[in-house]
C-alpha positions in Angstrom: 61.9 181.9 83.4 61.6 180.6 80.1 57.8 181.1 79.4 56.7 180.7 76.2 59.6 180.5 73.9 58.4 178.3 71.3 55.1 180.1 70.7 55.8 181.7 67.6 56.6 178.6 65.9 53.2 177.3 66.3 51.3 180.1 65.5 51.4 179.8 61.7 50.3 176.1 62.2 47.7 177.1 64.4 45.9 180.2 61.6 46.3 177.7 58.9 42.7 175.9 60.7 39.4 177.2 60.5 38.7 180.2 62.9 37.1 178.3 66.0 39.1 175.1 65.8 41.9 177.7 65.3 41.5 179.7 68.6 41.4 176.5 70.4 44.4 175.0 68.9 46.3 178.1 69.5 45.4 178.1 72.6 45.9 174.5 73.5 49.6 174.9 72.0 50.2 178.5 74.5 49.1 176.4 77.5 50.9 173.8 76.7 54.2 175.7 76.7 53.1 177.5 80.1 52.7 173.9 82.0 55.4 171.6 79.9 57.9 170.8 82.4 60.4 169.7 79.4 63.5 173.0 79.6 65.0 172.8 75.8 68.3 174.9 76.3 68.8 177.6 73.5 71.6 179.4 72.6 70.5 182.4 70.4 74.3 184.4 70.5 77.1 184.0 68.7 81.1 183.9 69.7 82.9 186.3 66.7 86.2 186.0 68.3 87.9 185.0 72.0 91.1 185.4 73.2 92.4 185.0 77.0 90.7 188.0 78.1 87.8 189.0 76.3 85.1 187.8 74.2 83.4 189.3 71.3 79.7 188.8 70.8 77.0 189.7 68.4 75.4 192.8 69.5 71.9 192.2 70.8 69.8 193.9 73.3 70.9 190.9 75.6 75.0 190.6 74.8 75.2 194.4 75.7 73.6 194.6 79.2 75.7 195.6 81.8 76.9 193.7 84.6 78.6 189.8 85.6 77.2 187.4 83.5 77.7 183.5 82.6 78.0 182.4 78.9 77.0 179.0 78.5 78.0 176.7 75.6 77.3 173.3 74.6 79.8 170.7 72.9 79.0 169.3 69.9 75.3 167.4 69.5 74.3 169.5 72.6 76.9 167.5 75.1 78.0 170.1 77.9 80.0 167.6 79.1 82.1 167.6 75.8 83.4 170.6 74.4 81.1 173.0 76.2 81.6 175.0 79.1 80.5 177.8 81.1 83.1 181.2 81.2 82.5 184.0 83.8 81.9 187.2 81.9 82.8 190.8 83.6 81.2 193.9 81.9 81.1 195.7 78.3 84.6 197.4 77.8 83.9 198.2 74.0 81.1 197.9 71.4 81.5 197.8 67.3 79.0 198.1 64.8 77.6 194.1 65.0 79.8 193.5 67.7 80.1 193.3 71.7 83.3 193.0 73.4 83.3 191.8 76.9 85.9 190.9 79.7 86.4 187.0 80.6 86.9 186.6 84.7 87.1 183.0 84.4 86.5 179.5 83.2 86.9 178.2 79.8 87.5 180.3 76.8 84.4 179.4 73.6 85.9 179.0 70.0 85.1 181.4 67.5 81.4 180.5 65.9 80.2 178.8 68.8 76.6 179.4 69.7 76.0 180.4 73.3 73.8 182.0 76.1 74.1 185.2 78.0 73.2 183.1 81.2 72.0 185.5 84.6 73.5 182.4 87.0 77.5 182.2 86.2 78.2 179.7 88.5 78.1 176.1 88.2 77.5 172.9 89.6 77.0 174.0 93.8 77.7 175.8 96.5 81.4 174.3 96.2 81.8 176.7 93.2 81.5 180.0 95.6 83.9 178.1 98.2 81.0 177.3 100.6 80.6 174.1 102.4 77.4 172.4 102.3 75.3 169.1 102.6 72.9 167.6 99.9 70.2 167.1 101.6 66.4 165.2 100.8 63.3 167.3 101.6 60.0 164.9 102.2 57.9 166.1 100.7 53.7 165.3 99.7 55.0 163.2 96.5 58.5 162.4 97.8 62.0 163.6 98.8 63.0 166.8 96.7 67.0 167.5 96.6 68.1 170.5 98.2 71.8 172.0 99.3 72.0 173.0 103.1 74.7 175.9 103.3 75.2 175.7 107.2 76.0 178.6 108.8 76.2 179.9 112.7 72.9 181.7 113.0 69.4 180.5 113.4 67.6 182.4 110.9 67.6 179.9 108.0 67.2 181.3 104.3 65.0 179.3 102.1 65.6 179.5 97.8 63.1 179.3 95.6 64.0 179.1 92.1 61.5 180.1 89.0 59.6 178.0 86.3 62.2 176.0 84.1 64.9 177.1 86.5 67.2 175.5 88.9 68.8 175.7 92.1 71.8 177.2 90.6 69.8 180.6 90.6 70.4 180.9 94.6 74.5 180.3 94.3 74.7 184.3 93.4 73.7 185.3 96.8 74.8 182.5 98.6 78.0 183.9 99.9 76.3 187.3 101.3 74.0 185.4 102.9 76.4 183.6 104.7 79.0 185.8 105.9 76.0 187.2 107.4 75.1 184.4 109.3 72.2 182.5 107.6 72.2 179.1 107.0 70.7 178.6 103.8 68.5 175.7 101.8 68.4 175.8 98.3 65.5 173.7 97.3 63.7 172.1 94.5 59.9 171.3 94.2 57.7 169.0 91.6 59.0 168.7 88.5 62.8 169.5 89.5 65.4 167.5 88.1 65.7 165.0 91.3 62.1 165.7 92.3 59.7 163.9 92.3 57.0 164.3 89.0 53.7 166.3 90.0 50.5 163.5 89.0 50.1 165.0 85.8 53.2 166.0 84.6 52.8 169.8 84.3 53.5 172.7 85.7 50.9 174.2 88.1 52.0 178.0 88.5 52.4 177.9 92.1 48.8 176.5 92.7 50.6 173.4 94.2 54.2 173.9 94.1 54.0 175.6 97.4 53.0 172.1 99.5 57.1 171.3 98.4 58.0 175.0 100.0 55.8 174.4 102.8 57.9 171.2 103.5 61.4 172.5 103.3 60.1 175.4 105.9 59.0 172.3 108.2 62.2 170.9 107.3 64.4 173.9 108.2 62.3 174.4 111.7 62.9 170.5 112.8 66.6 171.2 112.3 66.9 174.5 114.9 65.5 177.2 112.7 64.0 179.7 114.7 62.8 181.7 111.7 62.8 181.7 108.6 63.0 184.0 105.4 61.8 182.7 102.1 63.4 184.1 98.9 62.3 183.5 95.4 62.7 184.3 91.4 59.9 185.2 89.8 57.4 182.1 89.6 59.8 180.8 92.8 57.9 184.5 94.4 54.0 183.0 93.6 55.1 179.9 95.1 56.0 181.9 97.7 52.9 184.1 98.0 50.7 180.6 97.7 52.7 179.1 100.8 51.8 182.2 103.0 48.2 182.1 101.9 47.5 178.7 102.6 50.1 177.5 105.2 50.5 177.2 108.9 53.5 176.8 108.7 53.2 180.2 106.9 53.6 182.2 110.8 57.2 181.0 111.0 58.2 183.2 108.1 59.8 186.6 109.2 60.6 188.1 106.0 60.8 187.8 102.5 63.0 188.6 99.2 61.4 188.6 95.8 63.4 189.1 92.4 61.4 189.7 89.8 58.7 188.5 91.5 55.5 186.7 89.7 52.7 188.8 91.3 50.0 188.8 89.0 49.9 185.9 86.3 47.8 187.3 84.3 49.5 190.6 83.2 52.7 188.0 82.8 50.7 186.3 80.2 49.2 189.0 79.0 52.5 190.5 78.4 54.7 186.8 77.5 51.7 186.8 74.3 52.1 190.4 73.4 56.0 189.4 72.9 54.9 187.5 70.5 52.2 188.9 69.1 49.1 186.8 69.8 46.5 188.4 69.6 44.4 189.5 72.9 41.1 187.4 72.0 43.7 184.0 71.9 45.5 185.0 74.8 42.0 184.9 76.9 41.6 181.7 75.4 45.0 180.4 76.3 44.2 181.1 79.9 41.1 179.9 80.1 42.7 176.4 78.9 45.3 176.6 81.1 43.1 177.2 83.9 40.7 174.4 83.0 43.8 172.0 82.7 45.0 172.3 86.2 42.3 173.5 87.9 44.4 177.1 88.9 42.1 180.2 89.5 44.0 183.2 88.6 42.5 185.7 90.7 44.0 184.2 93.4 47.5 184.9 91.8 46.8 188.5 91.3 48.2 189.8 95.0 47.0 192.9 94.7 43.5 192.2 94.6 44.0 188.8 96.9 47.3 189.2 99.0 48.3 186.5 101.0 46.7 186.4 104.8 50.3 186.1 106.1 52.0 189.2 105.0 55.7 189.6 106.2 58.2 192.3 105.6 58.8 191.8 102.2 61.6 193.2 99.3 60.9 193.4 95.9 63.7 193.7 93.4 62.7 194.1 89.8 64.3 195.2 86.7 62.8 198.0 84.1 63.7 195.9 81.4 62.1 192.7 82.2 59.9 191.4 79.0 59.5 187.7 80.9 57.5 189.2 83.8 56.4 192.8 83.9 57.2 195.4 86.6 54.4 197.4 86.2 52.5 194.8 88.8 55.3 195.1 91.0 55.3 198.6 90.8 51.6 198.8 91.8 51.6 196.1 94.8 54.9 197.9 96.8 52.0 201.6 96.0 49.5 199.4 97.6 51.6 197.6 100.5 51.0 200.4 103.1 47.2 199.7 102.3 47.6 196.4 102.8 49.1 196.3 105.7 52.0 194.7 104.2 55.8 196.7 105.2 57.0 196.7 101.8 60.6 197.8 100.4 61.7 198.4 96.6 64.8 198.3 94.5 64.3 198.9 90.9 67.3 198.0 88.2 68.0 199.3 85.2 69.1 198.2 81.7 68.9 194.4 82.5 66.4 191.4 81.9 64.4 188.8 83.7 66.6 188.4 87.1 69.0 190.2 86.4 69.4 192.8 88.9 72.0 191.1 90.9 74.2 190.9 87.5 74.2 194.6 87.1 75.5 194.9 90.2 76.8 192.8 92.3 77.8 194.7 95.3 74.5 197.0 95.7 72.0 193.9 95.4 73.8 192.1 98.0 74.2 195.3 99.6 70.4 196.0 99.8 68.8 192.3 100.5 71.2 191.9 103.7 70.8 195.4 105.1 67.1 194.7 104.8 67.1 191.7 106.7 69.1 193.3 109.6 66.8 195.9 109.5 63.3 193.7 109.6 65.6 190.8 111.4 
């Protein structure tokens, strides 16, 4: 979930006006990054050298986490389509002084110099690229049809994808193949604001508050077409969708279980802690929410699921990793404490030594390994 990452460009603009007006435009220009539905793709590393098995990168924090990863390129005057590519990346198998050496599993190899991204989802375009078979499919939705890919499978316990703010379906295509060998037919959806989807009236963002109505449909969806039950899985800001839907849905009782990665449980802490990244100070971060809330009309209390958890409370795991500076684990940490409390069966895995969503990068095997024995178990 790219919250945020233009902030720091603004602030000096915003401290060059007087103290009051300052505040406010400060925190007119944080809320406007929160809800601007506009994704501007940066590529912050750099390609030293490449050959047909390895790439070198410049050492960062990011460059050197362990794991599967994707590195994304684009051509020249941002084209994708020409000259850039996306290259399957296995893990670190040296590090230099200034430099990160990596395997390359597949796909295209970058040219030395080229600017890229350490991307979590190494797949691209659909289920096709992980050999599954699968319909594109339209979700009606309360503003319209929102695309979706239906992975059909045998059982009838569908698996409903939720990706996060700014992100895209191809966030589910990691899991897609454990999920079904196992059975699961699986629809990968999008929601207002989606590239496909229909526009929300105002053209932001709402944080869940009404992106859920979208989920609610696809659920409908899935139960028209034979599913019995289903499970709802989401990345980060896909998981307060999530949480919104079981609050305020009937169609909430047909959900048997959920997965979270990374999940967005409490906005405010995720604010609180996107700011403190980049150092805005606490006083403008209070105004920044109180703009945001006042522009859409959210109340963030109700976001905060351990003081308001949803009245539909299924079997629920929550993945997060210990490095995650886009949405803190320390909320996570303190709802699964709480769950038993709560009346809310509750199961952990915590990751190491990656970012934002990317526990299943780090290790392939034992993510998939721990989201499908769950659901046998709560199944």
């Amino acid at each position: 979930m790219a919250l945020l990452a233009r902030v720091g460009a603004g602030i000096g603009l915003g401290l060059g006006l007087g103290a009051g007006a300052g505040a406010a435009g400060i925190g007119w220009f944080y809320s406007s990054l929160l809800l601007d539905t506009s994704e501007r793709p940066q590529y912050p590393e750099r390609v030293l050298t490449a050959d047909g098995a390895t790439v070198t990168l410049a050492a960062t924090r990011l460059t050197a986490q362990p794991g599967t990863w994707g590195l994304r390129w684009n051509g020249p005057e941002g084209r994708p389509d020409v000259g850039g590519g996306l290259a399957v990346l296995g893990p670190v198998t040296a590090m230099r002084p200034g430099a990160v050496v990596r395997t390359v599993r597949s796909g295209p190899i970058p040219p030395p110099g080229t600017a890229a991204v350490l991307d979590a989802g190494p797949y691209d375009p659909d289920p096709g690229a992980r050999g599954l078979p699968f319909d594109e499919v339209a979700v009606p939705g309360p503003l319209g049809h929102c695309p979706a890919w239906l992975v059909p499978a045998t059982g009838d316990t569908w698996v409903v994808l939720v990706h996060g703010r700014g992100g895209s379906r191809r966030e589910a295509l990691r899991v897609l193949p454990a999920l079904h060998e196992r059975g699961y037919p699986a629809l990968v959806v999008t929601y207002r604001n989606d590239e496909g989807a229909p526009p929300s009236p105002d053209g932001y963002y709402h944080l869940g508050d009404t992106e859920w109505e979208d989920i609610e449909a696809a659920v409908r969806f899935a139960g028209e077409r034979g599913a019995r039950r289903v499970v709802l899985f989401g990345w980060s800001m896909g998981a307060a969708i999530i949480a919104a839907m079981l609050d305020r849905s009937p169609e909430a009782s047909a959900v048997a279980a959920v997965v979270w990665d990374a999940p967005l449980v409490d906005w405010r802490a995720t604010l609180r802690q996107q700011a403190g990244n980049r150092r805005l100070p606490p006083v403008l971060t209070h105004v920044a929410m109180a703009m945001t809330s006042r522009r859409i009309g959210i109340d963030f209390d109700r976001f905060d699921l351990l003081l308001c958890p949803p009245s539909h409370r299924p079997p629920t795991l929550v993945v997060h990793s210990t490095e995650d500076t886009a949405v803190p684990v320390a909320p996570s940490r303190a709802l699964v404490a709480a769950a038993p409390a709560l009346g809310w069966p509750m199961r952990y895995l915590e990751v190491p030594g990656v970012e934002h969503t990317g526990s299943w990068n780090a290790d392939p095997a034992a993510y998939e390994q721990a989201v499908t024995s769950f659901l046998s178990d709560v199944l």
